[in-house]
Backbone as CSV, one residue per row, in Angstrom:
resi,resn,N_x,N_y,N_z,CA_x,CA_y,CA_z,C_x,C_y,C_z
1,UNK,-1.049,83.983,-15.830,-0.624,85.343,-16.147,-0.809,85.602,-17.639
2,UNK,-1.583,86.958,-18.269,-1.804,86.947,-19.306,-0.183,87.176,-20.673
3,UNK,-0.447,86.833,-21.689,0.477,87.146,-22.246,1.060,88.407,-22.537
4,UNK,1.784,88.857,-22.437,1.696,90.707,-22.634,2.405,90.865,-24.116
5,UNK,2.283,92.076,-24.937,2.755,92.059,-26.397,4.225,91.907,-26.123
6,UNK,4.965,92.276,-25.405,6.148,92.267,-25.751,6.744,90.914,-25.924
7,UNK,6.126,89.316,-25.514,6.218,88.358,-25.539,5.730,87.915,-27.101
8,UNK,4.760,88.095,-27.760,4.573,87.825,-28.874,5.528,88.804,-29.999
9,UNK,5.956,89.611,-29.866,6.981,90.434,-30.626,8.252,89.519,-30.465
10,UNK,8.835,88.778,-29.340,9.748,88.252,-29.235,9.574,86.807,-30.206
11,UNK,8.593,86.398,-29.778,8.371,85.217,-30.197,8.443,85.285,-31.578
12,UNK,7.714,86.489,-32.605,7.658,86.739,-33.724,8.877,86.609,-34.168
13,UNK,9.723,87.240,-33.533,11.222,87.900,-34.183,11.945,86.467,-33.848
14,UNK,11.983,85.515,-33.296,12.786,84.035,-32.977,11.819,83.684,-34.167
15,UNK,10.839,83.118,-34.524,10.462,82.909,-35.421,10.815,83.101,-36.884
16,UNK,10.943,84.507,-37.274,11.603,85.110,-38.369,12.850,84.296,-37.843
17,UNK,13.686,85.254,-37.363,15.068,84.080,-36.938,15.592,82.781,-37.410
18,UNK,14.602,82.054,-37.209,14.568,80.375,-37.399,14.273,79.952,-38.857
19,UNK,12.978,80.822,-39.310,12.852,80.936,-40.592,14.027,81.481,-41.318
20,UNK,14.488,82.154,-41.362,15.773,82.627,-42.178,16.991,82.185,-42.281
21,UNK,16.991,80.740,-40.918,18.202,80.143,-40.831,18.142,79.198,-41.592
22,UNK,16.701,79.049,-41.857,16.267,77.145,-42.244,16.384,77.620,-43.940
23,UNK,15.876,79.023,-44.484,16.178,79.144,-45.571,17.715,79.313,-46.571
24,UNK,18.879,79.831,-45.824,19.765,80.128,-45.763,20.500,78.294,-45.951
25,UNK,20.132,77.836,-44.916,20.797,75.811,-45.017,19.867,75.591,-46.568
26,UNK,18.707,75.769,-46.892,18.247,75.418,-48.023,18.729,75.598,-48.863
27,UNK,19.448,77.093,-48.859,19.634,77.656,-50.527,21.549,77.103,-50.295
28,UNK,21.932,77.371,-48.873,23.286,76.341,-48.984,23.362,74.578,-49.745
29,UNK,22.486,73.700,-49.341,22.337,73.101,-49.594,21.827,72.658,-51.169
30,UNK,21.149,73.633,-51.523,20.949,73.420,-53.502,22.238,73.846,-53.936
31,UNK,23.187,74.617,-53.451,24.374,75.097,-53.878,25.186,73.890,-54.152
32,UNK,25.334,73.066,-52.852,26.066,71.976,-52.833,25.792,71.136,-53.970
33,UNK,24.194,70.429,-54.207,24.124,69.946,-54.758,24.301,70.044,-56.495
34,UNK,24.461,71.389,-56.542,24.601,72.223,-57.691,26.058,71.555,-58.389
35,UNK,27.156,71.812,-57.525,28.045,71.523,-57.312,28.728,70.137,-57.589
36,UNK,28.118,69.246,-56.629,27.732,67.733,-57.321,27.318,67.189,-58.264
37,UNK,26.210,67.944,-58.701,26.104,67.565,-60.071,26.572,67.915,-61.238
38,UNK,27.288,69.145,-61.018,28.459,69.799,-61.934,29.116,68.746,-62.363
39,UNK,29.957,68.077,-60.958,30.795,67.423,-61.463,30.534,66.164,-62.101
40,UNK,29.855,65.807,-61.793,29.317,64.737,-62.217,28.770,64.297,-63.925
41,UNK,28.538,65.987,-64.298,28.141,65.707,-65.607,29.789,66.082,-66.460
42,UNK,30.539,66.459,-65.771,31.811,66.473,-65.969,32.518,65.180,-66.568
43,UNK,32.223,63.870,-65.610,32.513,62.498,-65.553,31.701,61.954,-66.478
44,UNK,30.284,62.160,-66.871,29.584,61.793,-67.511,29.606,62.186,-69.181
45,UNK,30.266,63.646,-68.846,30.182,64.094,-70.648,28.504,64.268,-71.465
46,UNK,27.549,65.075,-69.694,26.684,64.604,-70.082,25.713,66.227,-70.469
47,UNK,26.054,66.544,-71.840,25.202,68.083,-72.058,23.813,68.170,-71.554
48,UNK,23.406,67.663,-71.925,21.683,68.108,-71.715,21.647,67.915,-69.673
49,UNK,22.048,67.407,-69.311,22.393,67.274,-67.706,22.423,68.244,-67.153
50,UNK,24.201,69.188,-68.032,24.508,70.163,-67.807,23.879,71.306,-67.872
51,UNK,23.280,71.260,-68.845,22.223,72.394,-69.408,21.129,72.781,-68.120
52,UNK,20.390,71.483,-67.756,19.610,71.441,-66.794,20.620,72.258,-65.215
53,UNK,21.484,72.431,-65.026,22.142,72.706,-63.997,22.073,74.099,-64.129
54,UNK,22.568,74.588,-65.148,22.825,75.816,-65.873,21.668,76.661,-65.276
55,UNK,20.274,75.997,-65.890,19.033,76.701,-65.605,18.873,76.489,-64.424
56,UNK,19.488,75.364,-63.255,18.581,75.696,-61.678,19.170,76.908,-60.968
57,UNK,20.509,77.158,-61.682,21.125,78.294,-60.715,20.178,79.589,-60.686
58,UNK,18.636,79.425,-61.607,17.883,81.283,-61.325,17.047,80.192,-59.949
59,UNK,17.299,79.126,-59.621,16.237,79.017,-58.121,17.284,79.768,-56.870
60,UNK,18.235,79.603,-56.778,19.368,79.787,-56.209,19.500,81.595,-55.831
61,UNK,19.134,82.159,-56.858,19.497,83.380,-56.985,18.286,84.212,-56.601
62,UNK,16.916,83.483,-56.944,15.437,83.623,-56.597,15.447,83.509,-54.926
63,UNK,16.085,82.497,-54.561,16.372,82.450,-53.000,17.266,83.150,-52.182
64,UNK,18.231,83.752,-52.656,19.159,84.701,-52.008,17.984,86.341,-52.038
65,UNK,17.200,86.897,-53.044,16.586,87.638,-52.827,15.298,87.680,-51.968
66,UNK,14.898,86.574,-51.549,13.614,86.553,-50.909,14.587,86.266,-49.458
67,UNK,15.928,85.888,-49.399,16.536,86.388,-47.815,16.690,86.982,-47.455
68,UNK,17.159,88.131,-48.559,17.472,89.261,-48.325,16.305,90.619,-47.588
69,UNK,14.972,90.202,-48.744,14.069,90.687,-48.106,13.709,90.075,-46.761
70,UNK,13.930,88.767,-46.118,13.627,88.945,-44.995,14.435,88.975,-43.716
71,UNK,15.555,89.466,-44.207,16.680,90.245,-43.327,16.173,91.746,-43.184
72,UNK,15.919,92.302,-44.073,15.189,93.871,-44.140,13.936,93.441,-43.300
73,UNK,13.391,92.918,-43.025,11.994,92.396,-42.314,12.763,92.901,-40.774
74,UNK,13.850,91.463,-40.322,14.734,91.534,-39.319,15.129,93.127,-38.968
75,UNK,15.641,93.606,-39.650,16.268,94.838,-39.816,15.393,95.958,-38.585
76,UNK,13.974,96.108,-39.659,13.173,96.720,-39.092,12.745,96.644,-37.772
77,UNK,12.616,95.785,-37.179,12.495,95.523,-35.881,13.194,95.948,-34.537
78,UNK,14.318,96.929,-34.889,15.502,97.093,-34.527,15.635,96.958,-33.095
79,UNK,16.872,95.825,-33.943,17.519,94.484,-32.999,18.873,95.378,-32.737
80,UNK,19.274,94.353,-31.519,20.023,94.890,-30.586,21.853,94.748,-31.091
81,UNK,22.861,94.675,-30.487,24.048,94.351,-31.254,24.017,92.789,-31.538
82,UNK,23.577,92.025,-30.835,24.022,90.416,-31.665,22.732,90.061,-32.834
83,UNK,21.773,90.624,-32.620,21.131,90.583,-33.950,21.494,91.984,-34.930
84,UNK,22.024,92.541,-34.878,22.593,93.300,-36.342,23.623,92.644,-36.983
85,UNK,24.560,91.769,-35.679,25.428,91.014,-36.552,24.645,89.226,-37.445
86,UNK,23.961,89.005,-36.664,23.133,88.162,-37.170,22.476,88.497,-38.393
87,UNK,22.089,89.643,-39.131,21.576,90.089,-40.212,22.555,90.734,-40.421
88,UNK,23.693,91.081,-40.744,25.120,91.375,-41.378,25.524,89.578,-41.779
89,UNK,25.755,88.749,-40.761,26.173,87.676,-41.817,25.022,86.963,-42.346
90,UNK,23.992,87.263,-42.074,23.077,86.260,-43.399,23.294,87.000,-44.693
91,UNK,23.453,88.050,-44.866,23.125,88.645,-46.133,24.720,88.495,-46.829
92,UNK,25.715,88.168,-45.846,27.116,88.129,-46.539,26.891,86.872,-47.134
93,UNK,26.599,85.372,-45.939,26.321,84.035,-45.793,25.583,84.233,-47.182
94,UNK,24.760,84.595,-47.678,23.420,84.546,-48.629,24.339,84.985,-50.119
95,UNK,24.977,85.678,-49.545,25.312,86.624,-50.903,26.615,84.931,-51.388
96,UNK,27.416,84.674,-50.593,28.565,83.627,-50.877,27.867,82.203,-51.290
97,UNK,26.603,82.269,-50.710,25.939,80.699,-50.953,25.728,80.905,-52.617
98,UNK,25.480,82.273,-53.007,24.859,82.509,-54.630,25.770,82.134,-56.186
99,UNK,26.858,82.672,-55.057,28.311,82.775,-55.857,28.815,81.395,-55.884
100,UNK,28.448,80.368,-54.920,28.817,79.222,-55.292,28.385,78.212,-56.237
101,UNK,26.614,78.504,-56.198,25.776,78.392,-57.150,26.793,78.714,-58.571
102,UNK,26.539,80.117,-58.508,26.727,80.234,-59.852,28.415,79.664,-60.540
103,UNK,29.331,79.416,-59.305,30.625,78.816,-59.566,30.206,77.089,-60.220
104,UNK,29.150,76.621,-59.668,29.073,74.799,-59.740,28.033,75.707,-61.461
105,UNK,27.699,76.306,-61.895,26.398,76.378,-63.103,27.679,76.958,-63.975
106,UNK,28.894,77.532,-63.461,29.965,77.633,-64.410,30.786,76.266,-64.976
107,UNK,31.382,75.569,-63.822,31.345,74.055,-64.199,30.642,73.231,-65.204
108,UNK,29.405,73.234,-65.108,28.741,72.844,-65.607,28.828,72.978,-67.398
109,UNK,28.681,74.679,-67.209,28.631,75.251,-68.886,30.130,74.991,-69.407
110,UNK,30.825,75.274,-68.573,32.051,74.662,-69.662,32.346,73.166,-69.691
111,UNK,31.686,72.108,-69.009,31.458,70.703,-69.481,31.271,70.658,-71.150
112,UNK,30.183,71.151,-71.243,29.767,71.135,-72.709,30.747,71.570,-73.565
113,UNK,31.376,72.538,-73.228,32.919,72.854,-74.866,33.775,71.570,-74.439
114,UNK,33.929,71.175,-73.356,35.067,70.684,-72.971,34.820,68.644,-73.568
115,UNK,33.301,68.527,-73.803,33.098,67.619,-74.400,33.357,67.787,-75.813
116,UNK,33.616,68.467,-76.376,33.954,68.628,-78.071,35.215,67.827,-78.294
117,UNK,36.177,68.054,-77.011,37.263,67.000,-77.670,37.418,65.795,-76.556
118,UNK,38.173,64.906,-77.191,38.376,63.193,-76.615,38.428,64.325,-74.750
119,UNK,38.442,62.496,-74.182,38.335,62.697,-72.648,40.005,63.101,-72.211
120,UNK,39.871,63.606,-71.350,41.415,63.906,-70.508,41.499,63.423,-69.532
121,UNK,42.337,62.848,-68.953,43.011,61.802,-67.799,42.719,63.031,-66.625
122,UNK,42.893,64.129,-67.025,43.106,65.324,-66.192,41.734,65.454,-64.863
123,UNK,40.164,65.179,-65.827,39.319,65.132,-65.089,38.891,64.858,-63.585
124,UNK,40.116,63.053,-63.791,39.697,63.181,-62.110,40.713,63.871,-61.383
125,UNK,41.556,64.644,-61.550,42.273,65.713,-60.805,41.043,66.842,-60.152
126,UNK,40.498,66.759,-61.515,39.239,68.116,-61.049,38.098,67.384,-60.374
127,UNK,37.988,66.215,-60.602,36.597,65.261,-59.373,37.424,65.518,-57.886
128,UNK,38.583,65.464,-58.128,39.235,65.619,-56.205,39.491,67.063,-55.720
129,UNK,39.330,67.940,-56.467,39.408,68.912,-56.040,37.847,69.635,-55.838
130,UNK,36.692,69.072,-56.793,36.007,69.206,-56.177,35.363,69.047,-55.275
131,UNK,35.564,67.434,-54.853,35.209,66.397,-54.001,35.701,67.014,-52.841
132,UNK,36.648,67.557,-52.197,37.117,68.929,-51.329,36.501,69.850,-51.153
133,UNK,35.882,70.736,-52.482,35.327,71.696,-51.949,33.604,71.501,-51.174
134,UNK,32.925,70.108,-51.752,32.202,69.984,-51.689,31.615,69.396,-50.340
135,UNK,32.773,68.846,-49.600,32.857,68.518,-47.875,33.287,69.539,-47.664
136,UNK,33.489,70.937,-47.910,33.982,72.472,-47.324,32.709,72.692,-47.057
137,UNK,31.577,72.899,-48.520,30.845,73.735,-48.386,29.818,72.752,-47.139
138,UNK,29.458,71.951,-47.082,28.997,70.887,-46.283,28.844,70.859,-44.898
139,UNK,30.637,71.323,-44.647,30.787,71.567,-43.207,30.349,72.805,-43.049
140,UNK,30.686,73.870,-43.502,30.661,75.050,-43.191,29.182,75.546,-42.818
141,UNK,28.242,74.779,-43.942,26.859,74.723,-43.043,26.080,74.270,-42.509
142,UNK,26.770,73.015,-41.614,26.456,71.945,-40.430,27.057,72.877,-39.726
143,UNK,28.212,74.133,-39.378,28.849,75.028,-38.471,28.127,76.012,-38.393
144,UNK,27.263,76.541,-39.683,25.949,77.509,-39.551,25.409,76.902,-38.422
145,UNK,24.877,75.964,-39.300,23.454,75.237,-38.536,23.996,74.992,-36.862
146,UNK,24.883,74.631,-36.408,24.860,74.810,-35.223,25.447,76.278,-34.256
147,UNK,26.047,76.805,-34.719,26.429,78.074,-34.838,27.373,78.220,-33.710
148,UNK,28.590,77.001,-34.825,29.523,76.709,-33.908,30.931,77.120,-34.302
149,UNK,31.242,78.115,-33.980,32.535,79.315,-34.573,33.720,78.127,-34.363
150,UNK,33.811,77.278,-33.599,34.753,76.525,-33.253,35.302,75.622,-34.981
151,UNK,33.985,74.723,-34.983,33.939,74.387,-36.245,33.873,75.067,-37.337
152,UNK,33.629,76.499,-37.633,33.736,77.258,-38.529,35.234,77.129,-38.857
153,UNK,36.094,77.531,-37.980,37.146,77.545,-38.111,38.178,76.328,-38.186
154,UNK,37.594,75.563,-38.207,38.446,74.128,-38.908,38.251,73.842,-39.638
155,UNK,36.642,74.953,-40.513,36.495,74.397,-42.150,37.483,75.710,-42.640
156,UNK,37.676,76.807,-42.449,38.577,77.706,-42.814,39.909,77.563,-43.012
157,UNK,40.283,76.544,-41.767,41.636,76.119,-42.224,42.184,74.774,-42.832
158,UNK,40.910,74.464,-43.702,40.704,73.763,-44.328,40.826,73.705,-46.034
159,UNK,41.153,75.312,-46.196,41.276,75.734,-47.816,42.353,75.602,-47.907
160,UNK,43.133,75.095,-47.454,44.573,75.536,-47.853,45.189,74.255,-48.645
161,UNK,44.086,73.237,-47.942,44.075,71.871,-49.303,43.523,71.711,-50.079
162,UNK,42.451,72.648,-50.261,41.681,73.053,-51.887,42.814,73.859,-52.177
163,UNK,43.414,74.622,-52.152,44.635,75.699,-53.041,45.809,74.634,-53.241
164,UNK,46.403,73.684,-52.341,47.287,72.768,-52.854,47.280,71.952,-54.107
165,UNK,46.039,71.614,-53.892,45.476,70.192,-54.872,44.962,71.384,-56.232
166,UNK,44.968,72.678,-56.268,44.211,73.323,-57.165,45.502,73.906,-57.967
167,UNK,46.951,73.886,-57.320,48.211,74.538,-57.674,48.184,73.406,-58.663
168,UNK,48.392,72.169,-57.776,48.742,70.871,-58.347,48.322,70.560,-59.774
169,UNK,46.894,70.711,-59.769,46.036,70.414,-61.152,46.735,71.725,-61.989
170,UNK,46.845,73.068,-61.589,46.934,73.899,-62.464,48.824,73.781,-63.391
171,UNK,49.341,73.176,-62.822,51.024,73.090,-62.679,50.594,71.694,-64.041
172,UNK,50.125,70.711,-63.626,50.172,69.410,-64.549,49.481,69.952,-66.036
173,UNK,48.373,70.859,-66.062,47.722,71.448,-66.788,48.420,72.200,-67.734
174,UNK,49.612,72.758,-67.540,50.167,73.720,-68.119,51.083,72.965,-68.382
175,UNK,51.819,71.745,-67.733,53.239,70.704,-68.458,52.139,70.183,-69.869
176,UNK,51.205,70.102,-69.504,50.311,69.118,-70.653,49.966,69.699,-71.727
177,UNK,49.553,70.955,-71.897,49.912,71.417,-72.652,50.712,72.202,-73.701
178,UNK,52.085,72.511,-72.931,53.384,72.544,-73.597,53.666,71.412,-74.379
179,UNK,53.546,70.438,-73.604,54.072,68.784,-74.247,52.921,68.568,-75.732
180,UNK,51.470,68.858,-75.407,50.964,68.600,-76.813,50.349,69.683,-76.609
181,UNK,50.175,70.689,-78.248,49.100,71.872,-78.358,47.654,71.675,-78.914
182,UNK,48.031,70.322,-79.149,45.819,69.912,-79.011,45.667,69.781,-78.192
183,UNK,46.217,69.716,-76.831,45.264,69.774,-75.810,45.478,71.196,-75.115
184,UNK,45.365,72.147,-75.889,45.433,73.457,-75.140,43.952,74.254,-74.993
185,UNK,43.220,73.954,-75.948,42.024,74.074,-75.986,40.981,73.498,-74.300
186,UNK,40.958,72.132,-75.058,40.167,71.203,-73.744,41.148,71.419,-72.090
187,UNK,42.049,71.845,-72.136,43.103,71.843,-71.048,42.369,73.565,-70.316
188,UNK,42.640,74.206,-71.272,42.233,75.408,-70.882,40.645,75.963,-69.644
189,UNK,39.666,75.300,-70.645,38.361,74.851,-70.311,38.401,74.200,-68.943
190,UNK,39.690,72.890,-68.679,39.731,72.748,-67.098,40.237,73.600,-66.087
191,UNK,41.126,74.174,-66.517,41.696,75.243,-65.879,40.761,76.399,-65.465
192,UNK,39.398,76.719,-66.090,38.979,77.951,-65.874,38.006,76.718,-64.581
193,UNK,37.558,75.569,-65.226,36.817,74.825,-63.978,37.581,74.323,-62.738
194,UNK,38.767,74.281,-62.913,39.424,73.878,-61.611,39.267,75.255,-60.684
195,UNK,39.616,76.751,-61.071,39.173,78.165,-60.267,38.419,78.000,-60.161
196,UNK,37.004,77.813,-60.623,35.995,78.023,-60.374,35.332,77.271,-58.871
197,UNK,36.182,75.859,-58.968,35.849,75.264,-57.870,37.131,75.818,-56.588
198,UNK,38.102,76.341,-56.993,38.739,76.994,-55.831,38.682,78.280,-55.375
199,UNK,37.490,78.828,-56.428,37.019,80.089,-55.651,35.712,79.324,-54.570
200,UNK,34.831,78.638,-55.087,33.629,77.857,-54.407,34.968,77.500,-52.817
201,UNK,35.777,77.411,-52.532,36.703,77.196,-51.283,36.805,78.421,-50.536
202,UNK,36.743,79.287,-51.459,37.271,80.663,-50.956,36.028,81.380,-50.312
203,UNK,35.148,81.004,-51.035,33.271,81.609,-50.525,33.155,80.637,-49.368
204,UNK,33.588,79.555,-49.174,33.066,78.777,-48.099,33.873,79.082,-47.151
205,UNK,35.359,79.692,-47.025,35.968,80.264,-45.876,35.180,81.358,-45.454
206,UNK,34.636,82.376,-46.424,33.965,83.458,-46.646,32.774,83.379,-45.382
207,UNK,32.145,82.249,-45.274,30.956,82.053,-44.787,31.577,81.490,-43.112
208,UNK,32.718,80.644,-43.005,32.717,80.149,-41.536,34.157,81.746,-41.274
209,UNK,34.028,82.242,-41.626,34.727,83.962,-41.405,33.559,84.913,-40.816
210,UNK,32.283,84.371,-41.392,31.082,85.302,-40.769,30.539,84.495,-39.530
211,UNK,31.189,83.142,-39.429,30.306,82.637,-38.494,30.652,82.946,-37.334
212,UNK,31.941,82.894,-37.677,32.751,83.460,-36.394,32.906,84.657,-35.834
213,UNK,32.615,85.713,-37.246,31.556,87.013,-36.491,30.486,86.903,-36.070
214,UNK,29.848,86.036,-36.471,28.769,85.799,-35.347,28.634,85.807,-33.818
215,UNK,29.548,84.904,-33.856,29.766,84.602,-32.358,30.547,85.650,-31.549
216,UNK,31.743,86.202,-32.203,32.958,86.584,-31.437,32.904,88.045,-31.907
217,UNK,32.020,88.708,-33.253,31.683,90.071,-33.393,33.649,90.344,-33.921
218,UNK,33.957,91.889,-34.096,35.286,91.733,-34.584,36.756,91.321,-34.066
219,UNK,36.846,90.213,-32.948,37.707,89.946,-32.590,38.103,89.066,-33.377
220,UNK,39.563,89.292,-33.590,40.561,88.728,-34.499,40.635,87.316,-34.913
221,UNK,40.451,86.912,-36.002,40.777,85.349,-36.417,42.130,85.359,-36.485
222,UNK,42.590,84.203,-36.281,43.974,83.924,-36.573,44.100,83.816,-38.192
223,UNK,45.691,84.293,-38.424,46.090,83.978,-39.870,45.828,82.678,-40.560
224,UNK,45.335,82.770,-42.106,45.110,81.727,-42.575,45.982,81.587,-43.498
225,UNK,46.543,80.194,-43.703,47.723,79.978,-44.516,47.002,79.933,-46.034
226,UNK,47.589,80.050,-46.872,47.443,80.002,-47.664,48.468,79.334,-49.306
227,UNK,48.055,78.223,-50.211,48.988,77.884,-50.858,48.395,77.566,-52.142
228,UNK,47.642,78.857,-52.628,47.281,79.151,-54.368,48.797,79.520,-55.011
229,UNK,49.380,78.671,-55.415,50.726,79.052,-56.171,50.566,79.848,-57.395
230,UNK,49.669,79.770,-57.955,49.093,79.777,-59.738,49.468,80.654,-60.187
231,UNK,49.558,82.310,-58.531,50.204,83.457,-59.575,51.940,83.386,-59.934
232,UNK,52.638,82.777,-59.165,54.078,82.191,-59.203,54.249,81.616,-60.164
233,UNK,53.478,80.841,-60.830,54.008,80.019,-62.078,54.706,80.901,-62.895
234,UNK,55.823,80.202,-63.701,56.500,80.858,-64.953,55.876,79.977,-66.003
């Protein structure tokens, strides 16, 4: 039986599809590693490292726009209700993978002030809190990649121990520097990197929140707990 067009239009559009999923795990995946190596030059005290991190976040951002254009590709084709939601969360998915990027290339840049003074004990507070976000972002797109709302939602309720451990660091952060005011400077600098990695928690709920629109479209997620104390502090 010959092929008829409407079979190669399909095939085209699963194609695009597949392509846009595999790009989407890519540019997730440089995020992560973005991330990792943040911290790492954190532990290391290592500028020129950092620097190099700084600059990969324009590949990152180069890749969220060439998804975008081929969601508008998707677009055009006009797809039915589970592919509009399918191109509604890549471009959310795309837009949160960027922001994490640029959260791990923030890390990074404040490594470098934060090396101006002696080391702080404080650091590996911020290696475990990243070390958290960094099995968030991880799962959340092994839950893409299988496009499994189930698991989306056990990395979602999964932030609520990045906000514990992020209260925690921010609470010791602020005794430490009452107690001595040279370290209010270098203390500070962790504090803006400890948010930075508990917003990177908050984008990765962000993303298994769309996955699960994926699947389930706007039926209700359950409440997510939540335990960022930071605005409570006195």
């Amino acid at each position: 039986m010959p092929t008829q067009p409407h079979d190669h239009i399909v095939k085209s559009y699963d194609e695009e599809r597949s392509r846009l999923t595999g790009e989407i795990l890519r540019m997730g995946e440089m995020a992560a590693a973005q991330l990792e190596s943040a911290l790492d030059v954190v532990e290391r005290r290592d500028d020129r490292a950092a620097d190099r991190i700084v600059a990969n976040d324009d590949a990152i951002d180069i890749l969220e726009r060439e998804i975008s254009q081929d969601v508008m590709k998707l677009a055009l084709r006009g797809p039915m209700a589970r592919d509009l939601r399918e191109i509604l969360a890549a471009l959310r998915i795309a837009a949160d993978i960027e922001r994490i990027g640029d959260y791990a290339a923030n890390v990074a840049k404040r490594s470098t002030a934060l090396n101006l003074a002696p080391p702080l004990p404080h650091t590996r507070g911020l290696a475990v809190l990243g070390e958290l976000a960094v099995r968030q972002v991880r799962e959340v797109l092994a839950a893409f990649r299988d496009t499994d709302a189930d698991a989306a939602q056990r990395v979602r309720a999964q932030d609520v121990e990045i906000d514990t451990v992020y209260t925690s660091l921010f609470r010791e952060l602020l005794t430490y520097m009452m107690e001595d005011p040279r370290a209010i400077t270098p203390s500070t600098h962790l504090l803006f990197m400890a948010k930075n990695i508990e917003r990177i928690g908050d984008h990765a709920t962000n993303i298994a929140e769309n996955i699960w629109f994926l699947e389930h479209g706007d039926d209700g997620l359950p409440p997510r707990e939540k335990r960022d104390g930071t605005n409570t502090v006195v």
